[in-house]
C-alpha positions as CSV (number, residue, x, y, z in Angstrom):
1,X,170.6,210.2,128.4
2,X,169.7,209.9,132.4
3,X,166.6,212.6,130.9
4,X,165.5,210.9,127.9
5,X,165.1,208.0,129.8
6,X,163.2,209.9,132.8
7,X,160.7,211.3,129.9
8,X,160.0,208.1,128.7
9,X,159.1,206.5,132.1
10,X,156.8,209.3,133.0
11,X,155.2,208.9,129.6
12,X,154.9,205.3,129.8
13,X,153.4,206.1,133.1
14,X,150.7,208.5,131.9
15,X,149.4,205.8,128.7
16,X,149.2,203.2,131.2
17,X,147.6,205.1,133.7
18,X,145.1,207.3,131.2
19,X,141.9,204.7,131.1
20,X,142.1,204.7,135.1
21,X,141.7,208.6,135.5
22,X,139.2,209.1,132.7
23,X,136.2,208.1,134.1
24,X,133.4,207.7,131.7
25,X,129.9,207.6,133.9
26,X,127.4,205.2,133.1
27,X,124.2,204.2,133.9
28,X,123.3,200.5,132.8
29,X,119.7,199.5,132.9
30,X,120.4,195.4,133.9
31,X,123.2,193.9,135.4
32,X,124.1,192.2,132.1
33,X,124.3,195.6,130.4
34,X,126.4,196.9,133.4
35,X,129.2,194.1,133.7
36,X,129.7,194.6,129.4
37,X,130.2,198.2,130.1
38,X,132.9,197.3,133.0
39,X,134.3,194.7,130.9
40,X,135.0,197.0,128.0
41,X,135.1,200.2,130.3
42,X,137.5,198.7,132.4
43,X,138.7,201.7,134.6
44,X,137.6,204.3,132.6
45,X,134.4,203.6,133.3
46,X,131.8,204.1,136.5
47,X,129.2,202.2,136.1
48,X,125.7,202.1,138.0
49,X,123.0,199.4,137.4
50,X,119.6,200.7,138.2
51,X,117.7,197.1,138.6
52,X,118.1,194.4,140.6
53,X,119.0,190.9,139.2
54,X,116.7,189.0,140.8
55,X,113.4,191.1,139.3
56,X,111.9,190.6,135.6
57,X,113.3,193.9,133.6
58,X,109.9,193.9,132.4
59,X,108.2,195.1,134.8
60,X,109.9,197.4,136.7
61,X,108.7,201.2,137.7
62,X,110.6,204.6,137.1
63,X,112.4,205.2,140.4
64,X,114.0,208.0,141.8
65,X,117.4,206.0,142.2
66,X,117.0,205.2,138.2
67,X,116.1,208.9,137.3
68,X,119.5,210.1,139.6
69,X,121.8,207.7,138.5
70,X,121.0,209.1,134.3
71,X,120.9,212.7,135.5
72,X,124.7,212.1,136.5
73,X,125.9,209.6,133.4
74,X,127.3,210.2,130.2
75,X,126.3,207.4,128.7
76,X,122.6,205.1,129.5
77,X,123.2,201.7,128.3
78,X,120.1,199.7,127.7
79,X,119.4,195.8,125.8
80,X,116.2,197.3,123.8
81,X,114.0,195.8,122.3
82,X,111.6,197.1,124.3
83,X,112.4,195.1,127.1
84,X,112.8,198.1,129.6
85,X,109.5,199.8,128.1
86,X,107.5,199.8,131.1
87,X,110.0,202.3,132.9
88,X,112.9,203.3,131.1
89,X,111.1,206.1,129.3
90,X,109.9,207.6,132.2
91,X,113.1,207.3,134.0
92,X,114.8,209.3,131.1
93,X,112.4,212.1,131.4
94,X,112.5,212.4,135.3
95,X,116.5,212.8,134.6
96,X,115.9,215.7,132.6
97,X,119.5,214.9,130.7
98,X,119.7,215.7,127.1
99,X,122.7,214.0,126.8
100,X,121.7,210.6,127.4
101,X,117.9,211.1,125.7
102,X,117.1,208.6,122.5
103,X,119.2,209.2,119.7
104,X,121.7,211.1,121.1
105,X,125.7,210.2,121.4
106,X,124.7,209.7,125.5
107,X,122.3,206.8,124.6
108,X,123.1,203.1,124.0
109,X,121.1,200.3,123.2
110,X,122.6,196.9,122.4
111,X,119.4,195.3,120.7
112,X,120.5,197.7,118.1
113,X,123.7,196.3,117.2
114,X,122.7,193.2,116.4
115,X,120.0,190.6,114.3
116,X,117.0,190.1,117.0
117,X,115.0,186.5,116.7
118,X,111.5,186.1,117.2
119,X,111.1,189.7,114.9
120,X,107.5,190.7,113.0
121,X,105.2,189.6,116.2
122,X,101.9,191.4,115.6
123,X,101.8,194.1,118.4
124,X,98.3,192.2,119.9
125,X,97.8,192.5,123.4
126,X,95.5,188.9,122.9
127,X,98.7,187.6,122.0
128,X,100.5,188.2,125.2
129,X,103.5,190.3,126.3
130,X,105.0,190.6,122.9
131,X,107.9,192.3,121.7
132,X,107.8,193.2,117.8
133,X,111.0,194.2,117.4
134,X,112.4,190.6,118.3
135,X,113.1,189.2,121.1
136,X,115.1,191.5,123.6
137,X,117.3,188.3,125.6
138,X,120.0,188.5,123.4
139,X,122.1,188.2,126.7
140,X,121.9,184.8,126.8
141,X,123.5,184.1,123.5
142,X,127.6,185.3,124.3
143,X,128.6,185.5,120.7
144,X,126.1,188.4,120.1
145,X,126.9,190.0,123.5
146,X,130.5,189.9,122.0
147,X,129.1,191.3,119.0
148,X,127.6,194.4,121.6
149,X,130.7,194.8,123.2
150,X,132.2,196.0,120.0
151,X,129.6,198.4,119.1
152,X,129.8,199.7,122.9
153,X,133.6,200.1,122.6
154,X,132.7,202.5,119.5
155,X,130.4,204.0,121.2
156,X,132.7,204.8,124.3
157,X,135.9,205.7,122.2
158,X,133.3,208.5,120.5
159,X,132.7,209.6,124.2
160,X,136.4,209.4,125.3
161,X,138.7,209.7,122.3
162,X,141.8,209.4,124.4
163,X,141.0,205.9,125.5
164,X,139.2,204.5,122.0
165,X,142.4,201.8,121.8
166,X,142.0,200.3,125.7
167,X,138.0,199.9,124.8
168,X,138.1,198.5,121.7
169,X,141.5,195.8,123.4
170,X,139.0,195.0,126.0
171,X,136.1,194.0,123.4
172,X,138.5,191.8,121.6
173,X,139.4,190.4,124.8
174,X,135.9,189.4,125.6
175,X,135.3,188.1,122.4
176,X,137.8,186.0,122.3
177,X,137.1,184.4,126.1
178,X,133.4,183.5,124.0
179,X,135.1,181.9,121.4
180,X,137.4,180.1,123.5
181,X,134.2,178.3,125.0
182,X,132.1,177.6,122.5
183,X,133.6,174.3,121.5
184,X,133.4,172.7,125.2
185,X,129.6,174.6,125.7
186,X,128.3,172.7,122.1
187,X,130.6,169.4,123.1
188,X,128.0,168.9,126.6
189,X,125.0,169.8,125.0
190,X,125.5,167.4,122.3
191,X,122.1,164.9,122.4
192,X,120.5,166.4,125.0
193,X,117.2,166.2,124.9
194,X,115.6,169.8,125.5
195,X,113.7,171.7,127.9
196,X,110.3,173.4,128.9
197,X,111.4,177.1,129.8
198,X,109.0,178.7,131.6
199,X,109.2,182.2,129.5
200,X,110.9,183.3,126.2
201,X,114.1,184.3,127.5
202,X,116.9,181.7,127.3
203,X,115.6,181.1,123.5
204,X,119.4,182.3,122.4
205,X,120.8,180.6,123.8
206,X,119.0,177.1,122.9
207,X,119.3,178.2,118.9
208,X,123.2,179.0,119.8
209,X,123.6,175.4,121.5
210,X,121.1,173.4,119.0
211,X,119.1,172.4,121.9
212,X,115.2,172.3,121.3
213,X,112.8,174.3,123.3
214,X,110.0,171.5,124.3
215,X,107.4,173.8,125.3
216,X,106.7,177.1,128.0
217,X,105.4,177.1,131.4
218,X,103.6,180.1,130.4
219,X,100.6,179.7,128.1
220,X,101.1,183.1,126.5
221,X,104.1,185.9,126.8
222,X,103.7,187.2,130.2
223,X,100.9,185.7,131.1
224,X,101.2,183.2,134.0
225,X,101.4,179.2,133.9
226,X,97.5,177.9,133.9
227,X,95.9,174.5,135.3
228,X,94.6,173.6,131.8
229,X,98.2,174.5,130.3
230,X,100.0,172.8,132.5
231,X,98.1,169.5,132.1
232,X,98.1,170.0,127.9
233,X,102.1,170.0,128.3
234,X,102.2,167.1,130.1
235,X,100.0,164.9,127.7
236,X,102.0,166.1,124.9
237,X,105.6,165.8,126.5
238,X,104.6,162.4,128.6
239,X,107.0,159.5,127.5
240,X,110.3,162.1,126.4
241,X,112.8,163.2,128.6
242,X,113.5,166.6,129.4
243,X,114.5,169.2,131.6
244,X,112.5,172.4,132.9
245,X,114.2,175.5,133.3
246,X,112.9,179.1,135.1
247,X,115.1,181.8,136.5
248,X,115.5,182.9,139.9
249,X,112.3,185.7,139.7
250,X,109.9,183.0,138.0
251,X,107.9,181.2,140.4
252,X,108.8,177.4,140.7
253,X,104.9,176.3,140.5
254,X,104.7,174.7,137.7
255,X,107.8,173.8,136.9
256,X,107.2,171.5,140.2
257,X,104.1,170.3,138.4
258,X,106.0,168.4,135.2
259,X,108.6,167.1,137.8
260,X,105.7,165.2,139.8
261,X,103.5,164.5,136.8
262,X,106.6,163.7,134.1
263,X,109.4,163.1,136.6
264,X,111.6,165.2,135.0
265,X,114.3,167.0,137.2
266,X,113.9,171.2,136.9
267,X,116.5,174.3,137.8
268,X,116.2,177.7,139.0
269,X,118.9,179.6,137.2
270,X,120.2,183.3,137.0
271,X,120.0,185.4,133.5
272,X,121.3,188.5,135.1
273,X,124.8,188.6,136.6
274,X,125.2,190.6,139.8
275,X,124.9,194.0,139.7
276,X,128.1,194.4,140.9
277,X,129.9,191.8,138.6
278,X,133.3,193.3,137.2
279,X,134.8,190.4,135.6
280,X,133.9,188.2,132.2
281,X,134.2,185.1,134.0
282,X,131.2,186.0,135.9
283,X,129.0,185.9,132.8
284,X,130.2,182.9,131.1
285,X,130.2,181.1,134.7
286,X,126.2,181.9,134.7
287,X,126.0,180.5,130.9
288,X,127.8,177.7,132.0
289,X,125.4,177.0,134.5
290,X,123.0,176.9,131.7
291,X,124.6,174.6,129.8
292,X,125.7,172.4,132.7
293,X,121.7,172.2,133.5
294,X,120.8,171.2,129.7
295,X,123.8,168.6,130.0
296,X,122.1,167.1,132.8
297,X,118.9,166.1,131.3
298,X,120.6,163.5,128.5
Protein backbone atom coordinates (compact mmCIF):
# COMPACT_ATOMS: atom_id res chain seq x y z
CA UNK A 1 0.00 0.00 0.00
CA UNK A 2 2.98 2.30 1.59
CA UNK A 3 4.25 1.76 -2.55
CA UNK A 4 1.19 2.37 -4.37
CA UNK A 5 0.86 5.43 -2.56
CA UNK A 6 4.76 6.51 -3.04
CA UNK A 7 4.03 5.86 -7.04
CA UNK A 8 1.27 8.06 -7.01
CA UNK A 9 2.96 11.00 -5.25
CA UNK A 10 5.90 10.89 -7.51
CA UNK A 11 3.56 10.86 -10.44
CA UNK A 12 1.51 13.51 -9.21
CA UNK A 13 4.85 15.21 -8.85
CA UNK A 14 6.05 14.73 -12.40
CA UNK A 15 2.25 16.13 -14.13
CA UNK A 16 2.47 19.04 -11.95
CA UNK A 17 5.94 19.70 -12.56
CA UNK A 18 6.07 18.79 -16.62
CA UNK A 19 5.00 22.51 -18.05
CA UNK A 20 8.03 23.94 -15.71
CA UNK A 21 10.87 21.70 -17.25
CA UNK A 22 9.68 21.83 -20.81
CA UNK A 23 10.73 24.93 -21.97
CA UNK A 24 9.36 25.95 -25.25
CA UNK A 25 11.76 29.04 -26.62
CA UNK A 26 10.16 31.95 -27.98
CA UNK A 27 10.85 34.94 -29.63
CA UNK A 28 7.86 37.54 -29.53
CA UNK A 29 8.17 40.55 -31.86
CA UNK A 30 6.15 43.28 -29.24
CA UNK A 31 5.71 43.15 -25.73
CA UNK A 32 2.00 42.46 -26.28
CA UNK A 33 2.81 39.30 -28.33
CA UNK A 34 5.40 38.33 -25.52
CA UNK A 35 3.23 38.64 -22.23
CA UNK A 36 0.20 36.25 -24.47
CA UNK A 37 2.87 33.83 -25.01
CA UNK A 38 3.80 33.87 -21.04
CA UNK A 39 0.35 34.03 -20.19
CA UNK A 40 -0.51 30.77 -22.12
CA UNK A 41 3.17 29.49 -21.95
CA UNK A 42 3.29 29.81 -18.40
CA UNK A 43 6.49 27.90 -17.43
CA UNK A 44 6.92 26.04 -20.32
CA UNK A 45 7.73 28.76 -22.04
CA UNK A 46 11.01 31.26 -22.42
CA UNK A 47 10.09 33.99 -23.95
CA UNK A 48 12.25 37.06 -25.51
CA UNK A 49 10.72 40.26 -26.93
CA UNK A 50 12.86 41.77 -29.45
CA UNK A 51 11.37 45.57 -29.40
CA UNK A 52 11.06 47.96 -26.93
CA UNK A 53 7.60 49.19 -25.75
CA UNK A 54 8.09 52.57 -25.89
CA UNK A 55 9.08 52.66 -29.92
CA UNK A 56 6.34 52.40 -32.94
CA UNK A 57 6.67 48.63 -34.19
CA UNK A 58 6.51 50.22 -37.42
CA UNK A 59 9.51 51.39 -37.83
CA UNK A 60 11.93 49.47 -36.32
CA UNK A 61 15.32 47.95 -38.11
CA UNK A 62 16.64 44.30 -38.24
CA UNK A 63 19.00 44.07 -35.37
CA UNK A 64 21.46 41.67 -34.45
CA UNK A 65 19.73 41.08 -30.84
CA UNK A 66 16.33 40.36 -33.00
CA UNK A 67 18.22 38.04 -35.59
CA UNK A 68 19.92 36.04 -32.26
CA UNK A 69 17.05 35.78 -30.24
CA UNK A 70 15.02 33.69 -33.61
CA UNK A 71 18.20 31.77 -34.39
CA UNK A 72 17.69 30.26 -30.74
CA UNK A 73 13.56 29.93 -30.61
CA UNK A 74 11.21 27.47 -31.55
CA UNK A 75 8.59 29.40 -32.08
CA UNK A 76 8.59 33.53 -33.59
CA UNK A 77 5.37 35.09 -32.56
CA UNK A 78 4.41 38.11 -34.42
CA UNK A 79 0.73 40.45 -34.60
CA UNK A 80 0.85 40.61 -38.60
CA UNK A 81 -0.73 42.45 -40.59
CA UNK A 82 2.21 43.77 -41.75
CA UNK A 83 2.78 45.77 -38.92
CA UNK A 84 6.44 44.47 -38.34
CA UNK A 85 7.19 44.71 -42.27
CA UNK A 86 9.86 47.14 -42.10
CA UNK A 87 12.25 44.60 -40.16
CA UNK A 88 10.86 41.39 -39.29
CA UNK A 89 11.62 39.90 -42.67
CA UNK A 90 15.03 40.80 -42.60
CA UNK A 91 15.48 39.72 -39.11
CA UNK A 92 14.20 36.17 -40.13
CA UNK A 93 16.73 35.81 -42.78
CA UNK A 94 19.71 37.10 -40.68
CA UNK A 95 18.59 34.10 -38.20
CA UNK A 96 19.06 31.72 -40.81
CA UNK A 97 16.33 29.23 -38.91
CA UNK A 98 14.12 27.20 -40.98
CA UNK A 99 12.17 26.32 -38.25
CA UNK A 100 10.66 29.49 -37.43
CA UNK A 101 10.57 30.86 -41.41
CA UNK A 102 6.85 31.88 -42.84
CA UNK A 103 4.71 29.06 -43.04
CA UNK A 104 6.31 26.77 -41.08
CA UNK A 105 5.09 25.01 -37.56
CA UNK A 106 7.98 27.57 -35.84
CA UNK A 107 6.05 30.73 -37.14
CA UNK A 108 3.08 32.50 -35.44
CA UNK A 109 1.21 35.34 -36.37
CA UNK A 110 -1.92 36.42 -34.44
CA UNK A 111 -3.41 38.80 -37.15
CA UNK A 112 -4.08 35.42 -38.68
CA UNK A 113 -6.35 34.11 -36.23
CA UNK A 114 -8.71 36.51 -36.30
CA UNK A 115 -11.28 39.11 -38.47
CA UNK A 116 -8.90 42.42 -39.04
CA UNK A 117 -10.94 45.92 -39.42
CA UNK A 118 -10.00 48.55 -41.67
CA UNK A 119 -9.36 45.52 -44.51
CA UNK A 120 -9.30 46.28 -48.72
CA UNK A 121 -7.15 49.75 -48.24
CA UNK A 122 -5.62 50.28 -51.67
CA UNK A 123 -1.88 49.65 -51.26
CA UNK A 124 -1.15 53.65 -52.30
CA UNK A 125 1.73 55.15 -50.90
CA UNK A 126 -0.33 58.76 -51.57
CA UNK A 127 -2.62 57.38 -49.19
CA UNK A 128 -0.20 57.10 -46.33
CA UNK A 129 1.17 54.26 -44.26
CA UNK A 130 -1.48 51.80 -45.08
CA UNK A 131 -1.97 48.35 -44.13
CA UNK A 132 -4.20 46.31 -46.73
CA UNK A 133 -4.61 43.46 -44.94
CA UNK A 134 -6.56 45.34 -42.01
CA UNK A 135 -5.49 47.03 -39.47
CA UNK A 136 -2.66 45.19 -37.43
CA UNK A 137 -3.73 46.78 -33.46
CA UNK A 138 -5.83 44.09 -32.78
CA UNK A 139 -4.10 44.34 -29.26
CA UNK A 140 -6.09 46.79 -28.05
CA UNK A 141 -9.37 44.98 -28.41
CA UNK A 142 -8.94 41.94 -25.33
CA UNK A 143 -11.71 39.81 -26.61
CA UNK A 144 -9.74 39.14 -29.96
CA UNK A 145 -6.38 38.84 -28.01
CA UNK A 146 -8.45 36.13 -26.16
CA UNK A 147 -9.41 34.80 -29.33
CA UNK A 148 -5.16 34.66 -30.19
CA UNK A 149 -4.50 33.15 -27.17
CA UNK A 150 -6.42 30.14 -28.15
CA UNK A 151 -5.01 29.68 -31.55
CA UNK A 152 -1.36 30.24 -29.81
CA UNK A 153 -2.21 27.46 -27.28
CA UNK A 154 -2.78 25.23 -30.52
CA UNK A 155 -0.01 26.26 -31.87
CA UNK A 156 2.15 25.51 -28.71
CA UNK A 157 0.50 22.08 -27.79
CA UNK A 158 1.62 21.09 -31.70
CA UNK A 159 5.16 22.16 -30.62
CA UNK A 160 4.98 20.46 -27.09
CA UNK A 161 2.43 17.67 -27.15
CA UNK A 162 3.10 16.75 -23.53
CA UNK A 163 1.85 20.06 -22.21
CA UNK A 164 -1.16 20.76 -24.97
CA UNK A 165 -3.81 20.61 -21.72
CA UNK A 166 -1.76 23.32 -19.32
CA UNK A 167 -1.77 25.76 -22.72
CA UNK A 168 -4.96 25.40 -23.77
CA UNK A 169 -6.14 25.82 -19.25
CA UNK A 170 -4.20 28.93 -19.46
CA UNK A 171 -6.08 30.40 -22.62
CA UNK A 172 -9.33 29.66 -21.05
CA UNK A 173 -8.07 31.36 -18.15
CA UNK A 174 -7.31 34.54 -19.86
CA UNK A 175 -10.35 34.51 -21.66
CA UNK A 176 -12.35 34.33 -19.03
CA UNK A 177 -10.32 37.39 -16.91
CA UNK A 178 -11.64 39.51 -20.50
CA UNK A 179 -14.97 38.45 -20.05
CA UNK A 180 -15.06 39.11 -16.52
CA UNK A 181 -14.36 42.91 -17.46
CA UNK A 182 -16.21 43.68 -20.11
CA UNK A 183 -19.34 44.59 -18.34
CA UNK A 184 -17.52 47.31 -15.89
CA UNK A 185 -15.12 48.59 -19.13
CA UNK A 186 -18.67 49.31 -21.38
CA UNK A 187 -20.57 50.42 -17.91
CA UNK A 188 -17.63 53.76 -17.73
CA UNK A 189 -17.64 54.44 -21.20
CA UNK A 190 -21.28 54.64 -21.40
CA UNK A 191 -21.98 58.53 -23.06
CA UNK A 192 -18.73 59.52 -23.28
CA UNK A 193 -18.21 61.69 -25.82
CA UNK A 194 -15.09 60.42 -27.98
CA UNK A 195 -11.71 61.21 -28.85
CA UNK A 196 -9.08 62.57 -31.48
CA UNK A 197 -6.37 59.75 -31.54
CA UNK A 198 -3.42 60.76 -32.88
CA UNK A 199 -2.86 57.51 -35.22
CA UNK A 200 -4.97 54.39 -36.07
CA UNK A 201 -4.11 52.24 -33.35
CA UNK A 202 -6.61 52.16 -30.41
CA UNK A 203 -9.46 51.95 -33.21
CA UNK A 204 -10.34 48.28 -31.45
CA UNK A 205 -10.70 49.19 -29.00
CA UNK A 206 -13.21 52.32 -29.59
CA UNK A 207 -15.51 49.80 -31.90
CA UNK A 208 -15.21 47.22 -28.83
CA UNK A 209 -16.38 50.04 -26.26
CA UNK A 210 -18.90 52.04 -28.75
CA UNK A 211 -16.94 55.04 -28.34
CA UNK A 212 -16.56 57.33 -31.50
CA UNK A 213 -13.24 58.20 -32.97
CA UNK A 214 -13.64 62.22 -33.52
CA UNK A 215 -10.88 62.69 -35.71
CA UNK A 216 -6.58 61.98 -36.01
CA UNK A 217 -3.80 64.02 -35.14
CA UNK A 218 -2.23 62.75 -38.16
CA UNK A 219 -3.50 63.95 -41.50
CA UNK A 220 -2.67 60.69 -43.24
CA UNK A 221 -1.33 57.03 -41.87
CA UNK A 222 2.10 57.74 -40.81
CA UNK A 223 2.45 60.88 -41.89
CA UNK A 224 3.01 63.46 -39.10
CA UNK A 225 0.29 66.05 -37.58
CA UNK A 226 0.42 69.37 -40.04
CA UNK A 227 -0.34 73.21 -39.24
CA UNK A 228 -3.24 73.27 -41.71
CA UNK A 229 -4.64 69.82 -40.18
CA UNK A 230 -4.40 70.78 -37.01
CA UNK A 231 -6.39 73.99 -37.41
CA UNK A 232 -9.18 72.08 -39.88
CA UNK A 233 -9.81 69.70 -36.71
CA UNK A 234 -10.33 72.32 -34.62
CA UNK A 235 -12.95 74.23 -36.67
CA UNK A 236 -14.76 71.14 -37.18
CA UNK A 237 -14.58 69.74 -33.47
CA UNK A 238 -14.99 73.49 -31.83
CA UNK A 239 -18.19 73.50 -29.55
CA UNK A 240 -18.03 69.26 -28.62
CA UNK A 241 -16.33 67.86 -26.02
CA UNK A 242 -13.70 65.44 -26.26
CA UNK A 243 -10.73 63.86 -25.23
CA UNK A 244 -7.27 63.38 -27.26
CA UNK A 245 -5.41 60.44 -26.84
CA UNK A 246 -1.51 59.47 -28.19
CA UNK A 247 0.79 56.83 -26.80
CA UNK A 248 3.89 57.13 -25.00
CA UNK A 249 6.27 57.11 -28.57
CA UNK A 250 3.85 59.78 -30.28
CA UNK A 251 4.89 63.20 -29.87
CA UNK A 252 2.51 65.37 -27.66
CA UNK A 253 2.53 68.41 -30.25
CA UNK A 254 -0.47 68.52 -31.37
CA UNK A 255 -2.35 66.97 -29.12
CA UNK A 256 -1.17 70.14 -26.91
CA UNK A 257 -2.59 72.16 -29.78
CA UNK A 258 -6.55 71.06 -29.40
CA UNK A 259 -6.03 71.38 -25.54
CA UNK A 260 -5.12 75.20 -25.90
CA UNK A 261 -7.34 75.93 -28.98
CA UNK A 262 -10.49 73.47 -27.76
CA UNK A 263 -9.68 73.16 -24.05
CA UNK A 264 -10.01 69.74 -24.16
CA UNK A 265 -7.92 67.68 -21.58
CA UNK A 266 -5.37 64.91 -23.54
CA UNK A 267 -3.34 61.59 -22.28
CA UNK A 268 -0.22 59.92 -23.08
CA UNK A 269 -1.02 56.27 -22.74
CA UNK A 270 0.84 52.85 -23.26
CA UNK A 271 -0.31 50.21 -26.06
CA UNK A 272 2.52 47.92 -25.39
CA UNK A 273 2.92 46.26 -21.98
CA UNK A 274 6.42 45.87 -20.65
CA UNK A 275 8.56 43.67 -22.23
CA UNK A 276 9.01 41.92 -19.24
CA UNK A 277 5.19 41.63 -18.19
CA UNK A 278 4.35 38.04 -16.98
CA UNK A 279 1.05 38.44 -15.65
CA UNK A 280 -2.69 39.22 -17.38
CA UNK A 281 -3.42 41.75 -15.04
CA UNK A 282 -0.72 43.76 -16.54
CA UNK A 283 -2.55 43.98 -19.90
CA UNK A 284 -6.03 44.69 -18.81
CA UNK A 285 -4.49 47.26 -16.18
CA UNK A 286 -3.09 49.16 -19.48
CA UNK A 287 -6.72 48.82 -21.13
CA UNK A 288 -8.07 50.05 -18.19
CA UNK A 289 -6.16 52.97 -18.36
CA UNK A 290 -7.71 53.39 -21.67
CA UNK A 291 -10.91 53.24 -20.64
CA UNK A 292 -10.43 55.19 -17.47
CA UNK A 293 -9.05 58.07 -19.98
CA UNK A 294 -12.28 57.85 -22.32
CA UNK A 295 -14.41 57.87 -18.96
CA UNK A 296 -12.87 61.01 -18.12
CA UNK A 297 -13.88 63.22 -20.97
CA UNK A 298 -17.95 62.77 -20.27
Amino acid sequence: MKKLILGLTLMLATMATTAATADVRVAATVPNMGLLARVVGGEAVDVTVMAPADRDAHYLEARPSMMAAMRRADLVVAVGAELEMGWLPAALRGANNPAVQVGRLGYFEGAAHIDLIETGVEADRAGGDVHPAGNPHFYMDPPRMAEVAKALADRLASIDEANADYFHDNAERFARAVESRMGDWQERVEGAPGAVMYHKDANYLMRLLEVPVLGYLEPLPGIPPTARHLRELVSRLEGQKGITLYTDFQPSRGADFLERELGWPSRQLPNQVSPDATRAEEYLEMIDRWVEALASAG
